[in-house]
C-alpha positions, 0 to 999 in steps of 0.5 A: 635506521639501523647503523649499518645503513646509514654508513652506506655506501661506506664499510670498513674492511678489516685488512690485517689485525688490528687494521682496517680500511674504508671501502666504499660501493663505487656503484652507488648514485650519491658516489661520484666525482661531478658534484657533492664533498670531496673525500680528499683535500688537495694534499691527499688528506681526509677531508673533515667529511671522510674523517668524520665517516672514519671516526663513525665506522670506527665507532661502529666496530667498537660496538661491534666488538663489545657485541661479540663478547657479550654473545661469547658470554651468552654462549658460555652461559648457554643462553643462546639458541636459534629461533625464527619468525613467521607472519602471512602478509596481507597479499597472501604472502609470508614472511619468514625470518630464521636464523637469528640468537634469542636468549632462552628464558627458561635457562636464564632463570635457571643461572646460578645466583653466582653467574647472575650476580656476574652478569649483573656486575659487568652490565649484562643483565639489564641487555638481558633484560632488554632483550627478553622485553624486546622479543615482544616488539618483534611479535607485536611488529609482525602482528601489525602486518594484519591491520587490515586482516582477519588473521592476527592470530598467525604471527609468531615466533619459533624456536628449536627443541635444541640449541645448535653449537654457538660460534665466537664469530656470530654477527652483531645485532644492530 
C-alpha cells in the first residue's frame, strides 16, 4: 500500500517555509469523537497516537524532498521524458495511465562517464538502475489484466517523440 495511503485520513500541509501542519479528512468514517484514541491528552498535547503520525508524515516529507532532488538531477542530466501506459481490461474497457516521468535508456547510456561516475557517487545510479528494471513490472502488471483473455498482446507502454519541459516541482513517486 503506497505510503500515502496509509497516512489516511492524515496529510501534512505545508503552511509557511519550513512549517507545516497536520490536516486531517474530518469526513472519514475512522475520524470521529464517540470511540476510538484521542488525538490529544487532557492538557492539549499530542498524544503518543498523534505523535506517532506527526513523526511518519514528517518521514514521509523527508522522502518527498529527496525525491525532488533526485528528479531535479533526472532533468539536469535530460533523462526524463513523459510516458503513458494502456491495457484493454477484460470487460472490454481500457485502461490508460499518462502522465507519468521515465528515464529515457537510450540518453542514460549515452551520459558522459564524468556524470555516470557522479551518479554513481552520490547513490543514483542504482535508483536508476532500479527504475529502468522496474519499468518491466508495469508491462508485466498491466499484461496480467488479460489472464483470462486472448489479448496479452495489447498491453503496452508509450512514450513521446520529444521530451516536454521539466519542472522542479514534479510530484514524488511513492
Amino acid at each position: 500500500m503506497p505510503t500515502y495511503a496509509r497516512h489516511y485520513p492524515f496529510v501534512f500541509a505545508q503552511t509557511a517555509p519550513q512549517q507545516f501542519a497536520v490536516c486531517i479528512d474530518e469526513a472519514c468514517p475512522g475520524f470521529n469523537d464517540v470511540e476510538g484514541v484521542p488525538l490529544f491528552g487532557a492538557t492539549g498535547k499530542p498524544t503518543p497516537v498523534l505523535e506517532g503520525v506527526i513523526s511518519q508524515l514528517g518521514e514521509y516529507g523527508r522522502q518527498e524532498q529527496i525525491t525532488q532532488q533526485f528528479m531535479q538531477r533526472l532533468a539536469a542530466a535530460d533523462l526524463l521524458m513523459k510516458a503513458g501506459a494502456t491495457t484493454d481490461l477484460q470487460d472490454g474497457r481500457t485502461l490508460a495511465l499518462r502522465g507519468f516521468w521515465i528515464i529515457n535508456e537510450a540518453r542514460f547510456r549515452a551520459l558522459p562517464e564524468a556524470t555516470v561516475r557522479t551518479f554513481f557517487a552520490s547513490g543514483d545510479l542504482g535508483l536508476i538502475y532500479a527504475h529502468l528494471l522496474s519499468l518491466g513490472n508495469l508491462v508485466e502488471l498491466l499484461r496480467r489484466q488479460h489472464v483470462a483473455t486472448e489479448k496479452p498482446e495489447t498491453a503496452r507502454v508509450e512514450a513521446p517523440a520529444t521530451v516536454p519541459p521539466v519542472s522542479p516541482g514534479m510530484g514524488s513517486n511513492r
